[in-house]
Structures are given as structure tokens and as C-alpha cells.
C-alpha positions as a printed NumPy array, in Angstrom:
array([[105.922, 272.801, 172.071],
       [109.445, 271.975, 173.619],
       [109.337, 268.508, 175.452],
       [112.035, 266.334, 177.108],
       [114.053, 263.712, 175.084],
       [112.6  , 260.974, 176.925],
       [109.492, 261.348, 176.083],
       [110.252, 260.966, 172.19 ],
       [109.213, 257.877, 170.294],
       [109.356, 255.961, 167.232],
       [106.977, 257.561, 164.976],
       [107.393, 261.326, 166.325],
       [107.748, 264.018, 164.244],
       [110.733, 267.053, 165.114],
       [110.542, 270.271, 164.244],
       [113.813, 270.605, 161.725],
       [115.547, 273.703, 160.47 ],
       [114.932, 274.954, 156.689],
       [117.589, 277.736, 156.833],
       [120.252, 279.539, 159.512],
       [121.111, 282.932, 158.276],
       [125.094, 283.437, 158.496],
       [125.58 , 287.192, 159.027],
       [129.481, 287.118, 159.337],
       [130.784, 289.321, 157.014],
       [134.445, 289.262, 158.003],
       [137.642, 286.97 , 157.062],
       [138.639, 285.106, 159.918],
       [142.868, 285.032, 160.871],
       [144.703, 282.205, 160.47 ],
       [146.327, 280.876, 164.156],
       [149.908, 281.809, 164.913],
       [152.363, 279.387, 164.587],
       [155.312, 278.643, 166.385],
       [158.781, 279.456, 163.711],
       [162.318, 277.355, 164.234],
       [164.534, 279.595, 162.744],
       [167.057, 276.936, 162.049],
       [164.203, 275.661, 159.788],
       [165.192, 275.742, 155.654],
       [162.708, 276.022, 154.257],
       [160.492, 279.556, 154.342],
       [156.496, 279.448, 154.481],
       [154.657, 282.711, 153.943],
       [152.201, 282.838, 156.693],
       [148.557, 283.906, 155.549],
       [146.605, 286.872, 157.686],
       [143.562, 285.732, 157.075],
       [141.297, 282.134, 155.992],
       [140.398, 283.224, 152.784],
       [138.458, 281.164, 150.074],
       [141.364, 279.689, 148.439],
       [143.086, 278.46 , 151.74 ],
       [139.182, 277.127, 152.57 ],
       [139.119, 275.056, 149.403],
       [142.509, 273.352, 150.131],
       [141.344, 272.757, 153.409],
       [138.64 , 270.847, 152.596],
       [140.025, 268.852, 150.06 ],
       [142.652, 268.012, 152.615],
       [139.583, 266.864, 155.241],
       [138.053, 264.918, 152.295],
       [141.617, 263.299, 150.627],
       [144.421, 264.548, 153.227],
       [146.506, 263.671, 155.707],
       [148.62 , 265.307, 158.464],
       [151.877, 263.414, 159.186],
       [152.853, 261.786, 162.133],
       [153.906, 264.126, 164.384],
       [152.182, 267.308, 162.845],
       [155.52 , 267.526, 160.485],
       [153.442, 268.127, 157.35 ],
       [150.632, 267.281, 155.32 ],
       [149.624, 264.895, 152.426],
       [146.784, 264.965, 149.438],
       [145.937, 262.22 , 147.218],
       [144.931, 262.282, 144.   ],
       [143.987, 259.466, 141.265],
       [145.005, 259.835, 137.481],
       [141.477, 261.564, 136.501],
       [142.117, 264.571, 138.938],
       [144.911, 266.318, 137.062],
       [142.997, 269.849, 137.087],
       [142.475, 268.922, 140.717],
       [146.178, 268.257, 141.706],
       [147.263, 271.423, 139.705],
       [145.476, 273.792, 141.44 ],
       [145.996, 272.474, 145.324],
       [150.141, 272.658, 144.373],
       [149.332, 276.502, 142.561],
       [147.3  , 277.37 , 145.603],
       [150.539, 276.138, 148.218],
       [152.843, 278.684, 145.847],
       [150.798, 280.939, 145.861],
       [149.636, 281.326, 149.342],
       [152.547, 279.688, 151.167],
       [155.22 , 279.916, 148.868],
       [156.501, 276.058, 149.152],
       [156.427, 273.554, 146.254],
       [155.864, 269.832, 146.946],
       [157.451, 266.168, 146.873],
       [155.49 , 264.472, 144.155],
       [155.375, 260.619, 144.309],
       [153.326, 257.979, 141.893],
       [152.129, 255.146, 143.332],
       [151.097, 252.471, 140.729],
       [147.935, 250.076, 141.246],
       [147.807, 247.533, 143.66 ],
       [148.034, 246.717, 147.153],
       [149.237, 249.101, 149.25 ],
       [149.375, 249.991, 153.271],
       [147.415, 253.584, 153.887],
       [147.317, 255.313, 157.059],
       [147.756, 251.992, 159.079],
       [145.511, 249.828, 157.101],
       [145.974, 247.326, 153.786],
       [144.144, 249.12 , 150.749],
       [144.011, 247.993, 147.198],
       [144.879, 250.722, 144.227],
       [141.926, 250.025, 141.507],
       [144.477, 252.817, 139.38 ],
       [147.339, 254.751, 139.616],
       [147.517, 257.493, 142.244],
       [149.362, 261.1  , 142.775],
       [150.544, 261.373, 146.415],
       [151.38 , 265.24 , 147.025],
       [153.607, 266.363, 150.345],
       [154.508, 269.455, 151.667],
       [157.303, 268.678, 154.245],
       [156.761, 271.689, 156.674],
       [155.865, 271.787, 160.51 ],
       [154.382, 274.901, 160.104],
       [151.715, 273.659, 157.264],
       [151.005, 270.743, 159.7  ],
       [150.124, 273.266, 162.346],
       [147.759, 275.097, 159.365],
       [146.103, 271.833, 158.692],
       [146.674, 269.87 , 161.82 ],
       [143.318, 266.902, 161.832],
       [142.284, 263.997, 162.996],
       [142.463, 260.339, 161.514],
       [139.069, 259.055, 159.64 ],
       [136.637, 258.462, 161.355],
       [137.457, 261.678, 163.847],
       [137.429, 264.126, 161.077],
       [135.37 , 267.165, 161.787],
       [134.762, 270.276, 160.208],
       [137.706, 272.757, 161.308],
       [136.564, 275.698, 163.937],
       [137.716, 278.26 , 161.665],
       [135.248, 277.191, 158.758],
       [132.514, 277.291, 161.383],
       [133.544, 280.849, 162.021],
       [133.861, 281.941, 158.823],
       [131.576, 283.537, 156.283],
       [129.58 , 282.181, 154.075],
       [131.371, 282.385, 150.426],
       [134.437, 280.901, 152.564],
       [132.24 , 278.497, 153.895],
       [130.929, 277.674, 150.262],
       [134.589, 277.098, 149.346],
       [135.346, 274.524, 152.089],
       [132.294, 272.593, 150.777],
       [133.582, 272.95 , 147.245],
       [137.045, 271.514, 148.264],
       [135.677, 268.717, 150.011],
       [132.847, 267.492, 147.871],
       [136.033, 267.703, 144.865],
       [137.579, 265.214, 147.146],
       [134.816, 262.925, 148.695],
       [131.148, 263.585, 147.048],
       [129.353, 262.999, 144.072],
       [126.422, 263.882, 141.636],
       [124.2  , 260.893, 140.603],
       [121.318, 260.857, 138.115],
       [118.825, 257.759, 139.038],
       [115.343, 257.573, 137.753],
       [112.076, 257.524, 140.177],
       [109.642, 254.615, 140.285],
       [107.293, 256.867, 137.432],
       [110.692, 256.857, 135.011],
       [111.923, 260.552, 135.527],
       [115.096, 261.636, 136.425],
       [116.543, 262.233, 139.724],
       [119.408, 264.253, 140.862],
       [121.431, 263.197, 144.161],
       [124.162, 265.023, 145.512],
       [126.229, 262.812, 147.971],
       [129.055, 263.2  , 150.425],
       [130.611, 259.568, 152.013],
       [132.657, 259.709, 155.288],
       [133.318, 257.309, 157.468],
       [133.414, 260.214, 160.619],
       [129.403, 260.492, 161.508],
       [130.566, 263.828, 162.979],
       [131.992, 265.118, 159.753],
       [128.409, 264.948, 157.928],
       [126.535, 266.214, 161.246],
       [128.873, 268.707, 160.855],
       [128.702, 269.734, 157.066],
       [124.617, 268.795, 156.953],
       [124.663, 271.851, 159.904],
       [126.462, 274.11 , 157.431],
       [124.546, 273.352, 154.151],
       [121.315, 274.549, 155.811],
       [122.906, 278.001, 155.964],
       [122.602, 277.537, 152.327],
       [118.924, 276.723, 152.624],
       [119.926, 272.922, 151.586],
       [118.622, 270.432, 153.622],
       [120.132, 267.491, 153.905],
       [119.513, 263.76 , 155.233],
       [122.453, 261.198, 156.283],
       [121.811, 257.732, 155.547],
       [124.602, 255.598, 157.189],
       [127.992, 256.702, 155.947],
       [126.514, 259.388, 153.353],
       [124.814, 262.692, 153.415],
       [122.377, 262.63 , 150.496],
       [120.531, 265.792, 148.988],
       [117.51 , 264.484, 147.231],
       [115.138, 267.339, 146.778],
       [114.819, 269.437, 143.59 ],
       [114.921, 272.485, 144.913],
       [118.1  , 272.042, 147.188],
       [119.995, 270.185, 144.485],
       [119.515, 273.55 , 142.513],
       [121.129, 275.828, 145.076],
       [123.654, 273.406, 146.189],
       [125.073, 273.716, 142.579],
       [124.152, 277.777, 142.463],
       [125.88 , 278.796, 145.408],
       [128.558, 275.817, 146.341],
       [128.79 , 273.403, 143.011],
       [131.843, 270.887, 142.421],
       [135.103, 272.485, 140.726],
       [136.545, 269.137, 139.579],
       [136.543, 269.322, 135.805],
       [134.458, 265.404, 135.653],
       [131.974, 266.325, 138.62 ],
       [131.784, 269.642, 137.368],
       [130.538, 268.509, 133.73 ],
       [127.882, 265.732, 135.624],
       [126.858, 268.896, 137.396],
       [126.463, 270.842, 134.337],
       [124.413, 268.225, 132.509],
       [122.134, 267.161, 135.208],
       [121.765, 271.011, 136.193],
       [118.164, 271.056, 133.916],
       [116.936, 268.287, 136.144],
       [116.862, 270.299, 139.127],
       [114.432, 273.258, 137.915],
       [111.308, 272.893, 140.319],
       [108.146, 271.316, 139.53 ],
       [104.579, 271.338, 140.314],
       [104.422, 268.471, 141.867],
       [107.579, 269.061, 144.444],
       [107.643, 268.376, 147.976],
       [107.533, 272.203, 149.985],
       [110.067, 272.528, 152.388],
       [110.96 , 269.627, 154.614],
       [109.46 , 271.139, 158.413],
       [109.784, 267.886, 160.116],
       [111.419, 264.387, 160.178],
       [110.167, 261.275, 161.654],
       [111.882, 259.599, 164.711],
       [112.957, 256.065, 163.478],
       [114.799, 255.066, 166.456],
       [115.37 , 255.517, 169.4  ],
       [118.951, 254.089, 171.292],
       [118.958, 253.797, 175.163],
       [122.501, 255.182, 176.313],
       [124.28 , 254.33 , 179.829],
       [122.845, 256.662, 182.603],
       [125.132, 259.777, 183.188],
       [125.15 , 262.21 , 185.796],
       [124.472, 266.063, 184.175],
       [123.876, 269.352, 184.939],
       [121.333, 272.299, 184.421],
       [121.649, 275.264, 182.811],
       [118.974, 277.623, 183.331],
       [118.968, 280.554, 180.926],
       [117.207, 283.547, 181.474],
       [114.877, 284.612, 179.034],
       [116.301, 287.319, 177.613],
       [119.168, 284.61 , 176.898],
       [120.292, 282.772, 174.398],
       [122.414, 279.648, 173.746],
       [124.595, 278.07 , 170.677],
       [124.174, 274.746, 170.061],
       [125.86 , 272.758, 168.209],
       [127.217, 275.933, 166.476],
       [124.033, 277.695, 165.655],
       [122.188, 280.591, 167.859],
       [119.386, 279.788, 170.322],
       [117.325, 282.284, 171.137],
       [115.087, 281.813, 174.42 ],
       [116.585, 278.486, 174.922],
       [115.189, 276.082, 177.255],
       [117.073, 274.161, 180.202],
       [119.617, 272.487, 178.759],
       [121.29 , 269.353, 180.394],
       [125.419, 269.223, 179.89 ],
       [126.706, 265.448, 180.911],
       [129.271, 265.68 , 183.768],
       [132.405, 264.611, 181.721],
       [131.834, 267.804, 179.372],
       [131.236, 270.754, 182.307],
       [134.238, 272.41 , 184.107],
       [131.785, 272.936, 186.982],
       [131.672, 270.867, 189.887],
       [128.416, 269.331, 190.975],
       [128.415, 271.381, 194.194],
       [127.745, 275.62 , 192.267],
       [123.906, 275.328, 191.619],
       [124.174, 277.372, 188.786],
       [127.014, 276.096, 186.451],
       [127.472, 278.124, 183.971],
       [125.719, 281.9  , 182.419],
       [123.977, 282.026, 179.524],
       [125.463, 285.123, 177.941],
       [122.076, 288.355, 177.455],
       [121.373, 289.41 , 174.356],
       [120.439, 292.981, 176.036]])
């Protein structure tokens, strides 16, 4: 039974998704970018996001960087990610026909991205001097990294490859053991951008995976989603990829499992600054996407001010578009 936020407390239970069917069969094109013709250096320009561009992008969301200015784009890579670094610079030849400038950066302090880091061992810095590639991969700074708006669109075994890409950068497979002395998989993906792991924890549940953050990571715990997180997504780094393999036997169900997670319990509840919003009545042969995913039948839903084009005075904001 739908009720208003403010009524929620600590203790609640909400209804949580198990699984969003993707039905998207298509690629989806790349965008158009603007060509200097004084420019020396030739990129091949792409038709379409395809699983190989996917998997480079989300490396580069996991251990990229755009350069100042959009004039490029940087990947970093640390001494046991050779298989790694090989196939990002064979996937740039290949699909863009540009080669990179390759620097070593020794351990020790450093400066990265504006900040004072400390190099535990000896890193691979790959850059692709190119406005156009910048444009490609254009992104936010950590912690404003979000999942790109093409991978949203796209279909799922593209979708699968993004994943891939950045879990090779920024995740992990852990084997713990429970309180009773049996193994445990975890699959984990750290991020300092909240919106990042709201963002891939929305995606891995069209994978049937569901998913729990827990401050700066997104943990999978269960059995069951463990299992199809390395069936149909899986790590491609040669070391994650032979954890993976290893702890894969771990993952079969059991009979004592948990079923499918239906709800999750309200642990707190923060108090934000009043804002003015607006209504959106939908009819009810309407629906809605939230948050990327189809609503059908959705109820009112309440847009804060600084979000809606609409000015306070049209009664009826916006149009819900019919499914009819």
C-alpha cells in the first residue's frame, strides 16, 4: 500500500525490487562530435556503443580521467594489471585508431587529480591526447562520477560490459568465513561518488542481483546473486578473474539460503531543509520513469522546485506520457 515519505520510520519495512527486465535489444550511437580539421591526429569515430567501447568506458569511470579542458583522457594502471593495460590500448587501435603516451610513475608520493597520494608500487599512466576522445569520455571528478546516459540506454550484454570494465578497475571478490566456519563469497565495488553505486546497484538488479551499499561500497552478499553476477557480468582481470574462478563453487545455492530479498528495513531517517515542490498527477493509464526504471500506474509524484522547468503558477506541470 503506497504511503507518503513522511510517514516512514525507523524500523519500516519497503517493498524493494528483485529484478527489472531490460527489453532493449538495439546498440545505441555514439554522440557526434565536433572535428578541427587543422587537428593531426585522425580518430575513427564509432557508429554505435558497442561492448568493447562499454568496457573501456567503465574502466575509465572506475580508474580514468578526462583532462582539463575535455582535451583527452587518462587510465591508470598498477604493475599487476598488464593484461588489463594491453587490452584498453588494443581496444583505442582498434576502435579509434590512436595509440597512446605511456608514462611510469615509480612509488611514492605523488599529487593526483588535485590531491597528495602515496604510490604503495609502481604505476602505468596511459593518455590519449585527443579532444575528440575527451568528448567520447567526457566525466566528472570523484565523487560526481555517475553512470554515463548511454549505458543506461543501452542493452543488457553492453550493459554487462560496462560493469565488467569497471569492477576490473574498482571492485573485488572476497572469500570470508560466517560465524558457523563456512565460506562466504562477497563481491564489492568502492567509490567515493554515492551516486555512482545508486547508480550501478539500479543496473545490477536488471541482472536479478541485488545489491546493498554500506558507506562507500556496494556489497553482494547472497549466494544466489554472487552466482549470476559471475555468470552473466564476472571480472576480466586475469588476478580477479582467477579469485572468481576459485571461489565460483562457493556460490552454488543451499538449503538453508535466504529467498529473495522483498524488503529492507528503514534504519534512518535524515530531516532535509523544507523545499517548495510540485505535483504531478498521472493518469492512470500512465506511467512514469524513475530514477531510470518504468513506473507503471505511478502515484503523485512531488518534483522540488529547483529541478522543474515549470513555474509555480500552470497547475498541472508537466504530462505523464499514456501507455495507450
Amino acid at each position: 500500500m503506497p504511503i507518503q515519505a513522511s510517514q516512514l520510520r525507523s524500523g519500516d519495512e519497503v517493498k524493494v525490487e528483485a529484478n527489472i527486465a531490460c527489453t532493449r535489444e538495439d546498440y545505441e550511437p555514439m554522440p557526434p562530435q565536433e572535428r578541427n580539421a587543422k587537428l593531426r591526429n585522425f580518430v575513427l569515430s564509432p557508429e554505435y556503443c558497442t561492448e568493447e567501447i562499454a568496457w573501456v568506458y567503465g574502466y575509465l569511470v572506475g580508474d580514468g580521467s578526462t583532462k582539463k579542458g575535455g582535451y583527452g583522457i587518462s587510465a591508470f594502471f598498477d604493475e599487476s594489471e598488464y593484461d588489463l593495460k594491453e587490452r584498453f590500448i588494443d581496444h583505442f587501435s582498434t576502435l579509434f585508431g590512436v595509440k597512446p603516451r605511456i608514462a611510469i610513475r615509480d612509488p611514492g608520493p605523488a599529487q593526483f587529480q588535485g590531491r597528495r597520494i602515496h604510490r604503495t608500487h609502481q604505476t602505468t599512466e596511459v593518455h590519449f591526447d585527443s579532444k575528440i576522445l575527451g568528448g567520447y569520455f567526457n566525466m566528472e571528478k570523484q565523487p560526481k562520477r555517475i553512470v554515463p546516459d548511454i549505458i543506461l540506454a543501452s542493452k543488457m550484454s553492453v550493459v554487462a560490459a560496462f560493469l565488467t570494465g569497471l569492477y576490473d578497475a574498482d571492485g573485488c571478490i572476497i572469500l570470508s568465513m560466517n560465524k558457523d566456519r563456512t565460506p562466504k563469497v562477497r563481491i564489492q565495488l568502492k567509490s567515493s561518488s554515492h551516486r555512482l553505486l545508486q547508480d550501478v546497484q539500479t543496473l545490477l538488479i536488471t541482472f536479478g542481483i541485488q545489491a546493498r551499499i554500506d558507506g562507500d561500497n556496494l556489497m553482494i552478499a547472497r549466494r544466489e546473486d554472487c552466482r549470476r553476477f559471475i555468470e552473466q557480468i564476472g571480472f576480466s582481470c586475469e588476478k580477479k578473474k582467477a579469485k572468481q574462478d576459485s571461489f565460483r563453487h562457493y556460490c552454488d545455492p543451499q538449503p538453508a539460503d535466504s529467498k529473495v530479498l522483498d524488503y529492507e528495513k528503514v534504519i534512518r531517517i535524515e530531516h532535509l531543509a523544507t523545499a517548495e515542490v510540485y505535483p504531478i498527477e498521472c493518469p492512470p493509464s500512465a506511467v512514469s520513469i524513475i530514477n531510470g526504471v518504468i513506473i507503471p500506474d505511478p502515484p503523485t509524484i512531488l518534483l522540488p522546485s529547483i529541478r522543474s522547468p515549470f513555474p509555480a503558477k500552470i497547475p498541472t506541470p508537466g504530462i505523464c506520457p499514456s501507455t495507450n
